[in-house]
C-alpha positions in Angstrom: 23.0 64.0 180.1 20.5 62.9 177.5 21.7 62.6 173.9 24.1 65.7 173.5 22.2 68.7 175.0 18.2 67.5 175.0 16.7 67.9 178.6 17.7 67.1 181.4 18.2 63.4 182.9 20.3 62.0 185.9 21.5 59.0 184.7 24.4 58.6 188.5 22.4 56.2 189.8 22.4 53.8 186.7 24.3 51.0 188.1 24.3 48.0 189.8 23.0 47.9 193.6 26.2 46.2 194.3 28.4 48.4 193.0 27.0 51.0 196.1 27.3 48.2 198.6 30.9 47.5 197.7 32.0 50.8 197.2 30.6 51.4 200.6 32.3 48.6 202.0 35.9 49.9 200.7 34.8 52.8 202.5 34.4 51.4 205.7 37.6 49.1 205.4 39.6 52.2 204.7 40.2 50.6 201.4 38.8 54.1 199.3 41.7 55.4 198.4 43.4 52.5 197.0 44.3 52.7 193.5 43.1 49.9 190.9 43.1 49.0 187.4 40.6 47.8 185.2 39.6 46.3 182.0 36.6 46.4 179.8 36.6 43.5 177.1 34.6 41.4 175.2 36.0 37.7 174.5 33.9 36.3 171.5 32.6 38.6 168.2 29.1 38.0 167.9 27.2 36.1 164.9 30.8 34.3 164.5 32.2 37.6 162.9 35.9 38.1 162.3 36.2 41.6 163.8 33.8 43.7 166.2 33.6 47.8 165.8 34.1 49.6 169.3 31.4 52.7 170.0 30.0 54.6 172.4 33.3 56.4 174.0 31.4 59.3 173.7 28.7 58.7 175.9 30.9 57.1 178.4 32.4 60.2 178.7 29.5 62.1 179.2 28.3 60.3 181.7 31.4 60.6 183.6 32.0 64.4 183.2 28.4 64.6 185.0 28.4 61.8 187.6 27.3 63.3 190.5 25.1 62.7 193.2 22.4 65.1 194.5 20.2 65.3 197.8 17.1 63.1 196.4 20.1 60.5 195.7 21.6 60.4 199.0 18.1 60.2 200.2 17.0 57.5 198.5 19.9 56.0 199.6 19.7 56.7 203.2 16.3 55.3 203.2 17.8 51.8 202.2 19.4 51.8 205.9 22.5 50.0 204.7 25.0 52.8 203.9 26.9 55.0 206.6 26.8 58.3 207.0 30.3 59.4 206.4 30.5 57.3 203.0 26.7 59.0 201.9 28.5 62.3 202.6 31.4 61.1 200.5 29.1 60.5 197.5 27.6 63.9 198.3 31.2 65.6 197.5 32.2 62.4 194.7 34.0 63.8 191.3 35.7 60.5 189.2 39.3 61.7 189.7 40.9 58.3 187.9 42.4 58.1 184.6 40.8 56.1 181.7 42.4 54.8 177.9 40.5 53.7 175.7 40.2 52.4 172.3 38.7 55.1 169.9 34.9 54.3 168.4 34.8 52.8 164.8 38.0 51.3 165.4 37.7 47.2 164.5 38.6 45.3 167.4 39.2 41.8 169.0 37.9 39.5 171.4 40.0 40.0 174.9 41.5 43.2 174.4 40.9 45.4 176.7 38.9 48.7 175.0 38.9 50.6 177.9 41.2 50.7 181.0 40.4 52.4 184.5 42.7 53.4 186.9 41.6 55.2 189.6 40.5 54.6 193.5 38.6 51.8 194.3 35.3 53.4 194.2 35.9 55.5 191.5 36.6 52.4 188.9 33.5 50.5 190.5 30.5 52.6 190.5 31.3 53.7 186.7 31.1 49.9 186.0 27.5 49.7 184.9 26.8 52.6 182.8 30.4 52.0 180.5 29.4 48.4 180.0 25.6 49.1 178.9 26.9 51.7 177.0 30.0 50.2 175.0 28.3 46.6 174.6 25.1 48.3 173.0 26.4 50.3 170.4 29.2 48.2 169.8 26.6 45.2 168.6 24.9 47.6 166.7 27.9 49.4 165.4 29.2 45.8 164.5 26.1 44.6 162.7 25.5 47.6 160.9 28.8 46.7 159.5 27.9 43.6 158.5 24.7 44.9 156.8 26.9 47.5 154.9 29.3 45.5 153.5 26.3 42.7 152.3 25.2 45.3 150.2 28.1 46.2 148.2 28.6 50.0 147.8 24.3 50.2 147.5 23.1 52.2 150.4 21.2 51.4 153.7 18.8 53.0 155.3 18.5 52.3 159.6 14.4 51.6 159.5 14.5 49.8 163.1 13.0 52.4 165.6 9.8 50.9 166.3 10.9 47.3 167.1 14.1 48.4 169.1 14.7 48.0 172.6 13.2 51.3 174.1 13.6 54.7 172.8 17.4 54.7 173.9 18.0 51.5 171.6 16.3 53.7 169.0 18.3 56.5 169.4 21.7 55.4 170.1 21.4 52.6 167.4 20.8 55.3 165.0 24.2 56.6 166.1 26.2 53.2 166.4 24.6 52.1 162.8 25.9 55.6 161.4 29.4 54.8 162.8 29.0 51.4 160.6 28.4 53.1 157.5 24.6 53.0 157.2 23.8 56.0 154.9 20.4 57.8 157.2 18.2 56.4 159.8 13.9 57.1 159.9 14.8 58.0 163.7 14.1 62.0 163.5 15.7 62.9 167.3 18.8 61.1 166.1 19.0 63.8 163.3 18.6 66.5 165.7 20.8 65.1 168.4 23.9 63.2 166.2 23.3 64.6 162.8 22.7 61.1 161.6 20.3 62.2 158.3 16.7 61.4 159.0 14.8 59.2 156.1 11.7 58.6 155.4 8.6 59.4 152.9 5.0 57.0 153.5 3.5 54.1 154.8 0.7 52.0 154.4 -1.4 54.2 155.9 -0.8 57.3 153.5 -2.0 54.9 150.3 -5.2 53.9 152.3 -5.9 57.0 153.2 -7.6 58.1 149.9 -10.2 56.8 147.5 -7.6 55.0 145.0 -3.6 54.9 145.1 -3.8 56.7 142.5 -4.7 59.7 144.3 -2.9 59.1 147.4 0.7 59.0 145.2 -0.4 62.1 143.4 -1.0 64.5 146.8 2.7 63.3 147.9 4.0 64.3 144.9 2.3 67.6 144.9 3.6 67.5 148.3 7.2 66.4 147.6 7.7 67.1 143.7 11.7 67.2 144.2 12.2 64.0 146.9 8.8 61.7 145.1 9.3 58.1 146.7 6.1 56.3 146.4 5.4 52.7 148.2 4.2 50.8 146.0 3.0 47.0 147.3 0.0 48.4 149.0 -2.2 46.4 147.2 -0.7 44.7 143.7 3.0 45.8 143.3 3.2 45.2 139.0 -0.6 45.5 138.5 -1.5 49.0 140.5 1.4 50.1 142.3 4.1 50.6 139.9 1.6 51.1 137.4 0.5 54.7 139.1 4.1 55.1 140.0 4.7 56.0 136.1 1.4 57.1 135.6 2.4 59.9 138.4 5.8 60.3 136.9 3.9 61.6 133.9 1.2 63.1 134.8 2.1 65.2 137.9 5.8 65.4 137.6 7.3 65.5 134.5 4.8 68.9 133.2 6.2 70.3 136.6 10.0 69.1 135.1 10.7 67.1 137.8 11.3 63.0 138.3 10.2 60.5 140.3 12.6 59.7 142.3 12.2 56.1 143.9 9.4 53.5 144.5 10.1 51.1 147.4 8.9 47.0 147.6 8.0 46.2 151.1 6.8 42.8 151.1 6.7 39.9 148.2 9.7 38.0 146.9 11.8 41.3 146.3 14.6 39.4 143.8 11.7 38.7 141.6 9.7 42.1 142.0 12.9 44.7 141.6 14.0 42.7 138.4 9.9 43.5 136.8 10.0 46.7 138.4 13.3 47.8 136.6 12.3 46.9 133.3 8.9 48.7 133.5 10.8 51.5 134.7 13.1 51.6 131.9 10.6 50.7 129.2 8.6 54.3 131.0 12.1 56.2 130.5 12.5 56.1 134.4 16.0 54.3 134.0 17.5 56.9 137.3 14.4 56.0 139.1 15.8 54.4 142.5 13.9 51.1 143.8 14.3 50.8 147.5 13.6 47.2 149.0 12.9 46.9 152.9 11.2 44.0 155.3 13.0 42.2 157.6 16.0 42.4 155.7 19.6 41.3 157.1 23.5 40.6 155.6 22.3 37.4 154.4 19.0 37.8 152.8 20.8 41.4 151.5 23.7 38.9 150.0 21.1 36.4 148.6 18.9 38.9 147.1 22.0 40.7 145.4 23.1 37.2 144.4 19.9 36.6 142.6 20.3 39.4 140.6 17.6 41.8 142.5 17.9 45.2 140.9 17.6 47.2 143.7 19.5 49.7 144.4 19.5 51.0 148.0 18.1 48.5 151.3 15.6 49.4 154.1 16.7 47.3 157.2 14.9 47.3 160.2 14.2 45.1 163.6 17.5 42.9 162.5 19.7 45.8 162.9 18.5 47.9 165.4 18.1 44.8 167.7 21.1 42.8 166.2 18.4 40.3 166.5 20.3 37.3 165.5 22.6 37.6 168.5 21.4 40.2 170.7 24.1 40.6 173.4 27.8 42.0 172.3 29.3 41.2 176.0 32.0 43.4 177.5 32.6 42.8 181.0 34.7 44.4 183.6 37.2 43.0 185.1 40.3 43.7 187.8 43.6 42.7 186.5 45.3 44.9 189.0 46.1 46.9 191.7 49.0 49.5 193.2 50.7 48.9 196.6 53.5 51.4 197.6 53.7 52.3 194.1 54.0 48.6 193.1 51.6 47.6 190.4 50.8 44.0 191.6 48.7 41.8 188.9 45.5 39.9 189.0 44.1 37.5 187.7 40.6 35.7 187.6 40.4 31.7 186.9 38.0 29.9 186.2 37.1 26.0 184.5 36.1 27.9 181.5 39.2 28.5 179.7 38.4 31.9 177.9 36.9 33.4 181.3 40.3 33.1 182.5 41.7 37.4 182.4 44.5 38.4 181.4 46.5 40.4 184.5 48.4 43.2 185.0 48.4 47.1 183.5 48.2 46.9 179.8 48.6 48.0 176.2 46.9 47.0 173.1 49.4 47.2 169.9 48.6 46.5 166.4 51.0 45.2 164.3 50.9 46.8 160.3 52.6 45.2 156.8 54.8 48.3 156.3 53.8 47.9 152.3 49.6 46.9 152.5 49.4 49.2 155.9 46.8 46.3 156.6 46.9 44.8 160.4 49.0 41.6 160.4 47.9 40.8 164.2 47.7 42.3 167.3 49.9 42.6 170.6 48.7 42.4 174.4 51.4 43.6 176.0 52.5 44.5 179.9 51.9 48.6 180.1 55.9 49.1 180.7 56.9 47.1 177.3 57.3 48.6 174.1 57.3 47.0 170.7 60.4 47.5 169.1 59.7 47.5 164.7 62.5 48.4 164.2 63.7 44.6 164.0 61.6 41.3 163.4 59.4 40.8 166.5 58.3 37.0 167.1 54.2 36.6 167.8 52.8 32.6 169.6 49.7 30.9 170.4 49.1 31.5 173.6 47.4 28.1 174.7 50.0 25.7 172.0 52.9 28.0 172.1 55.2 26.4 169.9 52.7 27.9 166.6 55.4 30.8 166.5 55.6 33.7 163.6 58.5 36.1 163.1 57.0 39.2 162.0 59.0 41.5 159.8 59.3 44.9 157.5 56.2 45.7 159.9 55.1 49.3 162.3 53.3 49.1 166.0 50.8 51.4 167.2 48.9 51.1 170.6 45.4 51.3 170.2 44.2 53.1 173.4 44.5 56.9 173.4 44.3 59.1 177.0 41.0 59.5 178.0 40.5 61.2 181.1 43.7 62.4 183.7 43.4 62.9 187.1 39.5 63.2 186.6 39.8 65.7 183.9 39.2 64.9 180.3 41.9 65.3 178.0 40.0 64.0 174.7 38.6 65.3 172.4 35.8 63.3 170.6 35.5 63.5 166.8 32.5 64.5 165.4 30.2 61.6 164.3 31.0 61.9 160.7 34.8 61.7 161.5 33.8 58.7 163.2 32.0 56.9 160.1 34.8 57.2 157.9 37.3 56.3 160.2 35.7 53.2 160.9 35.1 52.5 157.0 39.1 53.4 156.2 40.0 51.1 158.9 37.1 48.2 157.7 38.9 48.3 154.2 42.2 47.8 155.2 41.3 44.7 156.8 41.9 41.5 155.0 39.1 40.1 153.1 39.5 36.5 155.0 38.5 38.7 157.9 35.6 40.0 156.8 34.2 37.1 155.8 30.2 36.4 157.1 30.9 32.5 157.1 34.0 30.9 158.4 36.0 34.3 158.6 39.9 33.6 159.4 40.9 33.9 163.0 42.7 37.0 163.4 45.2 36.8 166.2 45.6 38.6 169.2 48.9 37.8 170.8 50.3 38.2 174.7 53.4 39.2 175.0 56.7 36.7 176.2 56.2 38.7 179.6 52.7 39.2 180.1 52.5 35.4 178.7 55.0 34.4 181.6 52.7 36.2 184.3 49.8 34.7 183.1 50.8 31.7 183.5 52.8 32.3 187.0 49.7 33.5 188.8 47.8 30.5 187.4 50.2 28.5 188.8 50.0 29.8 192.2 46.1 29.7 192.4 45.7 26.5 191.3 47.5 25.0 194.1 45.3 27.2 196.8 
């Protein structure tokens, strides 16, 4: 697997060491064929955001459909001197033969609910552990912060610039991806193009201008280069005394006797509020009122928000290392957790407890629901419920706090849906992923209906996500019983 069809890349032994020596140990305590379930959730949205956007399903699958191990595998393994025979011969002969729901990308989600579910044998559910978190938690932080950046900007569109300072040339490329799914317009990455069909950007740098004798001449060869897509960088040296300058003197010059315009100058550096407003009316005063100017470095939400709150006229954003890396809070964090397990065909609940209160899981086989205002069609909250219940909307359904339960509200004139969707069955996928683009504006329909409190960037309201009476009253009994162990 390696992004789509490009090459060839064994990514089965991406995991965790342990997950080998546990799965081998269910092996040798006969334990293999024991069905679990598990749950991947995250439990806090990061840069204290009111929603997260799930992504990466697609790759999770992937690597699934393909997990296999060959010979130089086995060997490897076999040379570690800690695994048996008859359980290296299993992994020989391993195909995932569980079943997995899941939450679809670009949906907006909340902490603690699970976004994935495994059921399958034990060994099955662990070994894919590794790969579904790195996967989900990456491109769900950028997917998420993307978001953010979009929505800062206000309908002006943003470019992904971030390849260079990312986190390897997977954080490159699958960033490209996750920040597509969270609305950014194109990304400079060029193999994200050719892999995703996320549109690749991009005109000059630096180095083009200082290339020849005077800028001047080095925006003239582009745009005898590029006379229909002319975007000249302009703060090489002096952005209002040289650079935009030759930017119209081009525009005359070399474009407009071919009857074509210059399309965009870009501001890289220099107080860009104070730059784009002199740029603009130079522009305009040179007849270049549908010239574009494009503002990048080191540009995030907030400095997008400011600069748009100051008046900048600029009217489509560059953003860079603080998107690609999420940089101010680099770490989504999903984990992967047992909540249960199957004995004779009993589905018995677990639970893990801890001091911390919100590392405490919720147990048993689940369902996500999400509760809609049958008028707005906006989400009112949503539902944890035990996998078994279903939520009737047919009649006012009554949502609590789980930790002071008597904060009680009876919803009404409302519709349920569960979140998760089948996945995979008995090993075999049984989804179909939608193509990137139907990904983006699914996650932007479902962004919108969102209520502004919720999309706040400071102090968004707490959306709620709710267990149900049943799965509250299990909770709470298994607590019971482990605390006096």
């Amino acid at each position: 697997m390696y992004y789509n069809n490009f090459g060839d890349r064994r990514l089965s032994m991406l995991m965790d060491f342990y997950e080998l020596t546990m799965a081998n140990g269910y092996f040798s305590n006969g334990m293999k064929d024991e069905i679990v379930y598990f749950d991947l959730f995250f439990r806090k949205n990061p840069d204290g955001a009111g929603f997260s956007i799930v992504a990466g399903l697609e790759q999770v699958i992937q690597y699934i459909k393909e997990l296999r191990f060959c010979d130089e595998d086995i060997e490897f393994l076999r040379s570690k001197k800690l695994f048996t025979e008859d359980f290296l011969q299993f992994l020989k002969e391993f195909k995932f033969s569980g079943d997995i729901y899941a939450i679809p990308e670009g949906t907006p989600v909340f902490p603690n609910e699970p976004l994935i579910t495994v059921r399958a044998k034990t060994i099955d559910a662990q070994i894919i552990e590794t790969m579904m978190l790195l996967t989900i938690n990456h491109q769900s932080l950028i997917a998420t912060k993307a978001n953010r950046v979009v929505r800062a900007a206000k309908g002006k569109p943003i470019m992904e610039f971030g390849a260079r300072r990312s986190q390897g040339y997977d954080g490159a490329i699958y960033g490209a991806r996750a920040a597509y799914i969270g609305g950014v317009m194109g990304t400079a990455t060029t193999l994200a193009d050719e892999a995703f069909g996320v549109p690749a950007l991009g005109t000059m740098a630096h180095s083009w201008v200082q290339m020849f004798e005077s800028e001047y001449e080095a925006f003239k060869a582009y745009a005898l280069c590029y006379p229909d897509n002319c975007n000249l960088l302009i703060d090489t040296y002096n952005v209002l005394k040289s650079g935009l300058p030759n930017a119209i003197r081009i525009s005359r010059e070399v474009l407009e006797p071919m009857g074509k315009r210059l399309k965009g100058v870009r501001i890289d550096s220099g107080d860009i509020a104070y730059l784009s407003k002199k740029c603009r009316k130079m522009l305009n005063e040179a007849g270049l009122h549908d010239c574009a100017i494009v503002a990048s470095n080191s540009l995030d939400e907030f400095i997008i928000s400011d600069l748009l709150d100051q008046g900048a006229k600029v009217d489509s954003f560059g953003v860079g290392e603080r998107l690609i890396t999420a940089k101010s809070e680099p770490v989504f964090g999903c984990v992967y957790k047992l909540v249960a397990v199957e004995k004779d065909g009993k589905i018995i609940p677990k639970i893990k407890i801890s001091e911390n209160e919100e590392k405490i899981t919720n147990p048993g086989y689940k369902k996500v629901w999400r509760l809609y205002d049958r008028k707005t069609k906006s989400p009112i909250a949503d539902v944890i419920t035990l996998a078994h219940e279903v939520i009737d909307d047919s009649k006012p359904y009554t949502i609590f706090d789980e930790i002071h339960t008597w904060k009680k509200k009876k919803v009404t004139d409302f519709y349920a849906k569960n979140l998760q969707v089948p996945v995979f069955i008995k090993g075999e996928c049984v989804y179909e992923s939608p193509s990137l683009n139907e990904i983006r504006e699914y996650c932007k329909k479902r962004v919108d209906n969102l209520w502004g409190e919720v999309k706040r960037f400071t102090n968004p309201h707490t959306y709620y996500v709710n267990l149900s009476k049943e799965l509250w009253d299990c909770k709470q009994e298994l607590i019971s019983q482990h605390s006096f162990r």
